[in-house]
TIBAPA-746906 format. One record per residue (C-alpha): residue in one letter; x, z, y. Coordinates in steps of 0.2 Angstrom, whole numbers, padded with zeros to 4 digits, always signed. Layout:
# TIBAPA-746906
aXZY/...
This chain:
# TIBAPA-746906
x+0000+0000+0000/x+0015+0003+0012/x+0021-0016+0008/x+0004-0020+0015/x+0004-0011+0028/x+0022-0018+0034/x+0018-0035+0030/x+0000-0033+0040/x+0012-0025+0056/x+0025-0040+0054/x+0015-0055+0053/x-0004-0056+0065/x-0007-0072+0056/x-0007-0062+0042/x-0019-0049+0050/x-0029-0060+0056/x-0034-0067+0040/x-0038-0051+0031/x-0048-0045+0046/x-0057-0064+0045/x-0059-0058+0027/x-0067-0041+0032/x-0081-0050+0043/x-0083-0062+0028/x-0079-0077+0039/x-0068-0092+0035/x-0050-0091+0033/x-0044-0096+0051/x-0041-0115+0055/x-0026-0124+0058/x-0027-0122+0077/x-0033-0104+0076/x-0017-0099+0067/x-0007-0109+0080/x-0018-0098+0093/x-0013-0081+0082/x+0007-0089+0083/x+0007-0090+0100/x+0002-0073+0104/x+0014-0066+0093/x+0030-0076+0097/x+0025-0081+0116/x+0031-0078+0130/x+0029-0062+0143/x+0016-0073+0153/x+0005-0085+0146/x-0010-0094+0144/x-0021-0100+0128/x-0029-0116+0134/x-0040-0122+0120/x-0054-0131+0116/x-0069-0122+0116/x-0081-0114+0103/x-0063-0112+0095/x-0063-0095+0094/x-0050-0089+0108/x-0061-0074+0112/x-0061-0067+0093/x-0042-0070+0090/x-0038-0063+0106/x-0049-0049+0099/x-0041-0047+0083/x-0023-0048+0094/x-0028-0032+0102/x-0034-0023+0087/x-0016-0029+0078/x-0008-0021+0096/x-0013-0004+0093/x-0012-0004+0073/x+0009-0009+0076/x+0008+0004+0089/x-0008+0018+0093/x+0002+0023+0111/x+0000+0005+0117/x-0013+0005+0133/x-0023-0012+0134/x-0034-0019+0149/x-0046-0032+0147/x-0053-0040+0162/x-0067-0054+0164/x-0077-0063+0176/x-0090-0051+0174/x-0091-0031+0170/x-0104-0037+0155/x-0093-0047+0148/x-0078-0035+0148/x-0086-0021+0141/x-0095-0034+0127/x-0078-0036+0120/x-0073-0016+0120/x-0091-0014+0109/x-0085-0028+0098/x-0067-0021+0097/x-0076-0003+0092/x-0087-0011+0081/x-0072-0016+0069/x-0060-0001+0071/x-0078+0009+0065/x-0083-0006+0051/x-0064-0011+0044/x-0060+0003+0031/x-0040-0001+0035/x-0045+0001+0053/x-0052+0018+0052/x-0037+0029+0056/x-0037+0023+0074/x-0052+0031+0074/x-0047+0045+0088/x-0051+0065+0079/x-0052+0075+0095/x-0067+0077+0102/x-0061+0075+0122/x-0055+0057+0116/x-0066+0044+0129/x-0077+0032+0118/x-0088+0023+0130/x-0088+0003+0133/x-0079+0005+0148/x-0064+0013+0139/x-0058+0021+0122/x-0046+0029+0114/x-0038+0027+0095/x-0030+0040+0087/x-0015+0044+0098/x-0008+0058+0108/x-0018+0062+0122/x-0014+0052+0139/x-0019+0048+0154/x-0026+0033+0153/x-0037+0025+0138/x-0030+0015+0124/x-0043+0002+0131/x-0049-0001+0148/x-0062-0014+0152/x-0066-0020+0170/x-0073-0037+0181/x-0060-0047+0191/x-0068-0041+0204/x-0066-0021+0199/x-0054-0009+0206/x-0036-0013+0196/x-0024-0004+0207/x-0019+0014+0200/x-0019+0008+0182/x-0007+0006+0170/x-0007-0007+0155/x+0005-0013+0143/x-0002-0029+0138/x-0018-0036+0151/x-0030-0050+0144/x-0039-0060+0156/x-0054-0068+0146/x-0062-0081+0154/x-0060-0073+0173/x-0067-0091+0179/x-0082-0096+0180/x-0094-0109+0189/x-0103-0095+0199/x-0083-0088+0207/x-0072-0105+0207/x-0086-0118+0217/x-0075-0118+0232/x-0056-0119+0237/x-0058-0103+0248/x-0067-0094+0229/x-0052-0100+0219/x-0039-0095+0230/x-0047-0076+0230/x-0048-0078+0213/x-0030-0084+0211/x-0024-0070+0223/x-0033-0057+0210/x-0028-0064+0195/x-0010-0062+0202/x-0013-0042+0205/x-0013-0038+0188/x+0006-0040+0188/x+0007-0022+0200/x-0001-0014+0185/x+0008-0021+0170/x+0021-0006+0163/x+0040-0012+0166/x+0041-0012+0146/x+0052-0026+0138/x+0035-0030+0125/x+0023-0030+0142/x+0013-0047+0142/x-0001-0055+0150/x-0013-0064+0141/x-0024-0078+0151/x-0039-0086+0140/x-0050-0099+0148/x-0056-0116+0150/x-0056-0129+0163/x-0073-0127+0175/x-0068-0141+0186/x-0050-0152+0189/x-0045-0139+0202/x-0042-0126+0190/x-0033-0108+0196/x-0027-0113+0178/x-0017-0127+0183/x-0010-0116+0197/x-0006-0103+0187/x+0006-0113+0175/x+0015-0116+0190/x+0017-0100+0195/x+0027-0096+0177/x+0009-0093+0167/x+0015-0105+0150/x+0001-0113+0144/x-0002-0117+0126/x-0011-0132+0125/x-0022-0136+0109/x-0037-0150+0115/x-0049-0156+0102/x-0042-0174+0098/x-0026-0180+0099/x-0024-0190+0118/x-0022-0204+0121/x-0009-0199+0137/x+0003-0184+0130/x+0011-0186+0148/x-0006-0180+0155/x-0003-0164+0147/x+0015-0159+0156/x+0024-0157+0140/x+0012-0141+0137/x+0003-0147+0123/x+0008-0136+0108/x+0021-0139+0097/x+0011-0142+0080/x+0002-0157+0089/x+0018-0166+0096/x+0025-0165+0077/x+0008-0174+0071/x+0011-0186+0084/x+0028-0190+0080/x+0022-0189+0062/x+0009-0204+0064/x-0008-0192+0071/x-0016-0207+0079/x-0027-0205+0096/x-0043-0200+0096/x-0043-0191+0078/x-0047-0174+0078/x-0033-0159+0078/x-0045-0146+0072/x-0057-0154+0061/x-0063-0138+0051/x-0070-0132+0066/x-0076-0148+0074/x-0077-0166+0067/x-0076-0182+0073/x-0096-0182+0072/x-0098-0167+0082/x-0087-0169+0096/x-0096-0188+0098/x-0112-0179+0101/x-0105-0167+0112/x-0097-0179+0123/x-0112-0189+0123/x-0124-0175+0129/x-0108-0167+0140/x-0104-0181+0148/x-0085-0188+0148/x-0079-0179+0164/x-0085-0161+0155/x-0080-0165+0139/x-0063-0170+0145/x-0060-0155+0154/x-0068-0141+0140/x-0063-0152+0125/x-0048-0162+0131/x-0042-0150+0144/x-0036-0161+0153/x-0036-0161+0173/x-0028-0177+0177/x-0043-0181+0184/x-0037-0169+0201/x-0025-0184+0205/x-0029-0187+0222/x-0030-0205+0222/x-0043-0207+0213/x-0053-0200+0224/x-0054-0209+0239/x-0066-0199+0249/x-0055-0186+0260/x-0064-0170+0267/x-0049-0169+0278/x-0053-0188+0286/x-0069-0180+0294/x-0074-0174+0311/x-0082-0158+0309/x-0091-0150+0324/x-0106-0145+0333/x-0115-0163+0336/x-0126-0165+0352/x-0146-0169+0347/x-0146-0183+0362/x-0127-0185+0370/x-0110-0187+0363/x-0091-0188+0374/x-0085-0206+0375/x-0072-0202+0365/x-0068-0189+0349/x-0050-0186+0343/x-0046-0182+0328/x-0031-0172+0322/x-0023-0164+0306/x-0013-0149+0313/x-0015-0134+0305/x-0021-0127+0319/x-0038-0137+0315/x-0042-0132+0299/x-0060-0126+0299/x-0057-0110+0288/x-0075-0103+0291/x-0084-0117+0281/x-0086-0118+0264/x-0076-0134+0253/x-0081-0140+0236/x-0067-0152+0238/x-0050-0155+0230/x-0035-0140+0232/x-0030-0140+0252/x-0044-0155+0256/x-0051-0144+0271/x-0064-0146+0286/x-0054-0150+0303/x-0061-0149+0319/x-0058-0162+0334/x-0041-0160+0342/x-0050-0165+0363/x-0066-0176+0364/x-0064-0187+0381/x-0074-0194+0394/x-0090-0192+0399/x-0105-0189+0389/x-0121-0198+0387/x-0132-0205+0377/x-0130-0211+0361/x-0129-0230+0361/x-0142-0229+0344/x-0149-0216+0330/x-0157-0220+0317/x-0163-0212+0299/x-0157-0221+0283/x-0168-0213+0268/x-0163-0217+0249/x-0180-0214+0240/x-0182-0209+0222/x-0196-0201+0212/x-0201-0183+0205/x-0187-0176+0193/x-0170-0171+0194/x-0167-0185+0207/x-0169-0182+0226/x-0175-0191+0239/x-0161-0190+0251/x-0161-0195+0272/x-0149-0193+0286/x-0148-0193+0303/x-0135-0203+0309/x-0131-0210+0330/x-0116-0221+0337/x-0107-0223+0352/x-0091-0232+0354/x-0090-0236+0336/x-0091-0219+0331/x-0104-0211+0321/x-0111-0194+0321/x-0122-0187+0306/x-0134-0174+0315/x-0143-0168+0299/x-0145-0173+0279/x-0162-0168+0271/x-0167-0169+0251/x-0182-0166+0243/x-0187-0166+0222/x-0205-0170+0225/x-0202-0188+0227/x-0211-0198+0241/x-0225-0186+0243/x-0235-0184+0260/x-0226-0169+0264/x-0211-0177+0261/x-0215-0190+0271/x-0221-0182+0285/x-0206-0170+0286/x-0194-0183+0287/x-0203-0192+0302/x-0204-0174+0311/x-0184-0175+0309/x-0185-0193+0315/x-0194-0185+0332/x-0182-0173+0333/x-0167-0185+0334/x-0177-0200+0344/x-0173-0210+0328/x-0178-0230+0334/x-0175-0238+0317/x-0177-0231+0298/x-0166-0239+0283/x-0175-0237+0267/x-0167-0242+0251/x-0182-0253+0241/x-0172-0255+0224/x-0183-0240+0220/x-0201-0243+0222/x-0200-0261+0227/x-0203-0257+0245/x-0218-0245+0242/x-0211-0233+0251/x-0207-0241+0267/x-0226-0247+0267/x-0231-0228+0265/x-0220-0223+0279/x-0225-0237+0290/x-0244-0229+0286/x-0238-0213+0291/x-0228-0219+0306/x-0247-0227+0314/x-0255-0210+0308/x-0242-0198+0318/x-0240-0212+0331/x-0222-0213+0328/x-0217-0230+0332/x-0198-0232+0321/x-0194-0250+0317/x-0192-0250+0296/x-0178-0260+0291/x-0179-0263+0271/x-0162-0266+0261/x-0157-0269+0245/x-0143-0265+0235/x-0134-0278+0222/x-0117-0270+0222/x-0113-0258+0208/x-0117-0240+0217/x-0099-0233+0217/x-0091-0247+0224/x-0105-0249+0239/x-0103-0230+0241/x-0083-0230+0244/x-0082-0248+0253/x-0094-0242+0265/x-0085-0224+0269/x-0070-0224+0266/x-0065-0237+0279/x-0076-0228+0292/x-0066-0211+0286/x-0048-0216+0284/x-0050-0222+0300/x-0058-0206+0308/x-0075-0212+0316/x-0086-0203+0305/x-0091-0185+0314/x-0102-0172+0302/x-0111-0157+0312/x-0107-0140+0307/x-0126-0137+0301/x-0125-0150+0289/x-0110-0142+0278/x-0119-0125+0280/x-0135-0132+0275/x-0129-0142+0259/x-0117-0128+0252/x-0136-0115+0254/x-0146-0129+0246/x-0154-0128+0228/x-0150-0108+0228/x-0160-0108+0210/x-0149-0118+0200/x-0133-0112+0191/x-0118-0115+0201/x-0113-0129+0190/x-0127-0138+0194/x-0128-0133+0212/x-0111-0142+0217/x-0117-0158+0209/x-0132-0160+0221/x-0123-0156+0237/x-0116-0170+0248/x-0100-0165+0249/x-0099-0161+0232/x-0103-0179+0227/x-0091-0185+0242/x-0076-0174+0235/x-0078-0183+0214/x-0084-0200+0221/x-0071-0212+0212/x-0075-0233+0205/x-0078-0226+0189/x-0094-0232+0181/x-0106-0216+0185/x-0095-0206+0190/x-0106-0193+0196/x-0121-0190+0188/x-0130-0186+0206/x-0127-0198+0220/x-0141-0196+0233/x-0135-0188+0245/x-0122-0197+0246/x-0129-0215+0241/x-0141-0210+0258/x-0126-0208+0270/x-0118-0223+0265/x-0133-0234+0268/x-0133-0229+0286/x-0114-0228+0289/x-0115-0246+0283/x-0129-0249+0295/x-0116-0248+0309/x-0103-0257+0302/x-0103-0271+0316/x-0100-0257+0330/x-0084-0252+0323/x-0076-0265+0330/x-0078-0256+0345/x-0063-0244+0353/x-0069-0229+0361/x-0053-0229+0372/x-0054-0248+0376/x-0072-0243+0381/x-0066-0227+0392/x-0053-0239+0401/x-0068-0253+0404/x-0078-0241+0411/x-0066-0234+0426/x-0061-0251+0427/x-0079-0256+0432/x-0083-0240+0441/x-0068-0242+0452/x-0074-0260+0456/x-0090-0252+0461/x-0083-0242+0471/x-0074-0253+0480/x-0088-0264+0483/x-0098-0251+0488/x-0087-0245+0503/x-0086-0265+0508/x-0104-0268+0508/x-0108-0251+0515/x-0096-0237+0521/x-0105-0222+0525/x-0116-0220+0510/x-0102-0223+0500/x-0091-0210+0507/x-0107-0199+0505/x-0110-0204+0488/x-0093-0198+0484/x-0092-0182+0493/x-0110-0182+0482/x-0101-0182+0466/x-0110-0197+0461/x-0106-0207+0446/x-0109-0225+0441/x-0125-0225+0435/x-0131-0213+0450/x-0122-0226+0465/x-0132-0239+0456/x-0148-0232+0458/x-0146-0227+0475/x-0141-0243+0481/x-0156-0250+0471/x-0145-0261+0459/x-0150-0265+0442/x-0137-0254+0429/x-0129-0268+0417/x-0136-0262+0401/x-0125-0274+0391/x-0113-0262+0394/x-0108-0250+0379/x-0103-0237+0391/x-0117-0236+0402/
């Protein structure tokens, strides 16, 4: 029995057999052994990136029990997302010491020992801290001690939406190291999967967190992978593993893992099942938060000029971003000029029916080839009279002249339903019906990006507020998928690249709207303007002197020397 026991204590692969034994499961798989490995022999810091459903939780599990079965003085701290969570795998840890004959001993005999889900004690000499400690990210970790800290899972949709999220929970994840004992055997442990291709797990491997990388197929790119896959998989490879076959396929076949990525969809499945972020590459994804104006817009006026700049000085760090790692919000560097009114607004509304689809419109005005989007709307109820109705008031609001309406959906029965509505409320908009027949993704990128690389597209403050808030009832994965900026941030050429475009698809139509003004310089259009004024002005004191000095001792502009003169103001004029 004392072989056994030494064996048991030398080898986890080993203990974790007999304890898969005891719960009368399956011997562990190829890939949950490599997992068992890797704890064992792995580095002081490192991560298990693997596939999931493959059991990372349960090993991890079994690793702790193994931790204080070598050693009962060993103080462990498991942290999650979530209290819940944490304190799930301190039952499940309790269970088996209490349920595993050869696991008993840990059992702890005095009666002062702590045995609570939020912490226990094995059989050991008394301390002040438990033998295992469970807590949320969020938790209180300063003042404890550990010797070896798992962080199961720590992100999830609902804490890692944003670039401002991830970097907190970056900056917490990195905390536990003040509480890890200065032991020579002191490890941390990160388990997880990929929630999106901006991963604090990426960041971490960077940060001197080795990852151990097992996806669920073989890829077809190892370089995707950064040299981190594990070993076992690079010896298939070189032995003749072909792409595409599965590395695991006692846990998952070739048969399953279709089905999942059928009902996943590919950019999911890559990420949980692949693992693999290459999809963060920033070039493909053409639509750059940082290319944006963002500021408070005017309802009726704008400057003649806006100036964009990318000092850091500019970055809008009050906003929320869904977008990729250090794509931020900045604000105008100047505006210049004088303000007045918009040259044209209008509404461009992409129309869909009831369902998970929304029927998306924005409110967009230029001047000087620059376009300012005031608000976005989106409704699930389709094109219903309240629907309808509430888009014409936000029409009012904005003195919106012309509508742009989409008909690829309904054949053009919405526009005839708005035009009904537009006699009722006596709002007299000008419909203007387009149709697409350019595939969606290129349309949406060949009509923005231009207009953004280039600077001319400015987004009110209020609209990034109100599309992070929108559709608080969904989960937070779903949530990101039908914001705006969420769809502008993974838009790429890609054959549905997102599943949810509306938003989106409507901003494009009326950016694309003003594509023939963008021809226009705003500073060309500044210099015209004094140019002209100063001619003005010069006529004026020719013709006559006196009420031209008065007009300028007045403080008059153009337009206002023009009408007091009883001249007709040159409306061909951009400027005027």
């Amino acid at each position: 029995m004392t072989d056994v026991i030494a064996e048991l204590k030398g080898d986890f692969k080993l203990f974790l057999q007999a304890l898969w034994d005891q719960l009368d499961l399956p011997e562990p798989t190829r890939a949950q052994y490599a997992i068992a490995d890797y704890l064992q022999h792995g580095p002081k810091r490192l991560q298990i990136q693997a596939f999931r459903g493959v059991g990372k939780s349960w090993i991890t599990a079994g690793f702790v029990l193994w931790t204080l079965f070598k050693d009962n003085e060993k103080k462990i701290m498991i942290i999650s997302a979530s209290k819940d969570r944490a304190d799930n795998m301190s039952i499940f840890l309790q269970k088996l010491i209490v349920e595993t004959k050869w696991l008993n001993h840990l059992q702890p005999t005095n009666e002062d020992a702590r045995w609570s889900r939020i912490s226990f004690d094995v059989a050991c000499p008394p301390h002040q801290a438990p033998s295992v400690k469970s807590l949320g990210i969020t938790s209180q970790l300063t003042g404890s001690r550990a010797d070896f800290i798992l962080l199961d899972d720590v992100e999830v949709p609902g804490n890692s939406m944003t670039e401002l999220m991830r970097e907190k929970l970056l900056q917490l994840c990195t905390e536990t190291e003040s509480i890890l004992t200065p032991s020579d055997d002191s490890r941390i442990c990160f388990l997880g999967t990929y929630q999106n291709s901006f991963s604090i797990y990426t960041r971490l491997a960077e940060r001197n967190y080795k990852p151990f990388v097992w996806p669920a197929r073989y890829p077809r790119k190892t370089e995707s992978y950064g040299g981190l896959l594990a070993p076992q998989l690079y010896e298939d490879i070189e032995k003749g593993a072909q792409p595409g076959e599965c590395t695991d396929p006692d846990r998952f076949d070739d048969e399953d893992l279709l089905q999942r990525e059928a009902s996943m969809g590919k950019s999911n499945f890559m990420l949980q099942f692949m693992l693999d972020t290459s999809l963060s590459d920033a070039s493909k994804f053409p639509l750059k938060f940082a290319d944006l104006i963002v500021t408070s817009v005017n309802p009726t006026t704008a400057p003649e000029a806006i100036i964009w700049c990318s000092d850091p000085s500019n970055v809008i760090k009050d906003l929320p971003t869904v977008g990729l790692p250090g794509d931020y919000f900045y604000s105008p560097m100047q505006t210049k000029g004088e303000w007045s009114e918009y040259n044209q607004t209008i509404a461009s509304l992409d129309p869909s029916g009831r369902g998970s689809d929304e029927t998306a419109v924005s409110y967009l005005s230029e001047k000087n080839g620059i376009i300012y989007l005031h608000e976005v709307r989106a409704y699930r109820d389709g094109y219903s009279d309240s629907t309808l109705l509430d888009i014409l008031r936000g029409c009012q609001k904005y003195g919106v002249t012309k509508m742009v309406i989409e008909t690829n959906f309904g054949d053009g029965i919405v526009s005839e339903l708005v035009k009904k509505h537009c006699i009722q409320t006596k709002n007299y908009i000008e419909i203007e019906e387009v149709r697409a027949n350019v595939r969606k993704e290129d349309r949406i990128i060949d009509s923005l990006e231009p207009v953004m690389n280039q600077h001319r597209l400015v987004v009110d403050r209020k609209v990034i507020e109100w599309d992070f808030a929108s559709n608080p009832k969904l989960p937070p994965e779903e949530r990101i998928g039908y914001m705006l900026f969420g769809q502008m941030s993974k838009m790429t050429r890609a054959k549905f690249a997102i599943r949810h475009d509306d938003r989106l698809d409507c901003l494009a139509q009326g950016v694309k709207y003003f594509t023939d003004c963008l021809a226009i310089s705003a500073l060309e259009q500044i210099k015209l303007r004094k140019q002209l004024e100063w001619d003005d002005m010069i006529q004026g004191f020719l013709d006559d002197p006196q009420a031209s000095a008065n007009h300028l001792v007045m403080g008059m502009n153009y337009k206002q020397r023009q009408e007091a003169r009883g001249q007709e103001i040159d409306n061909n004029n951009t400027w005027a």
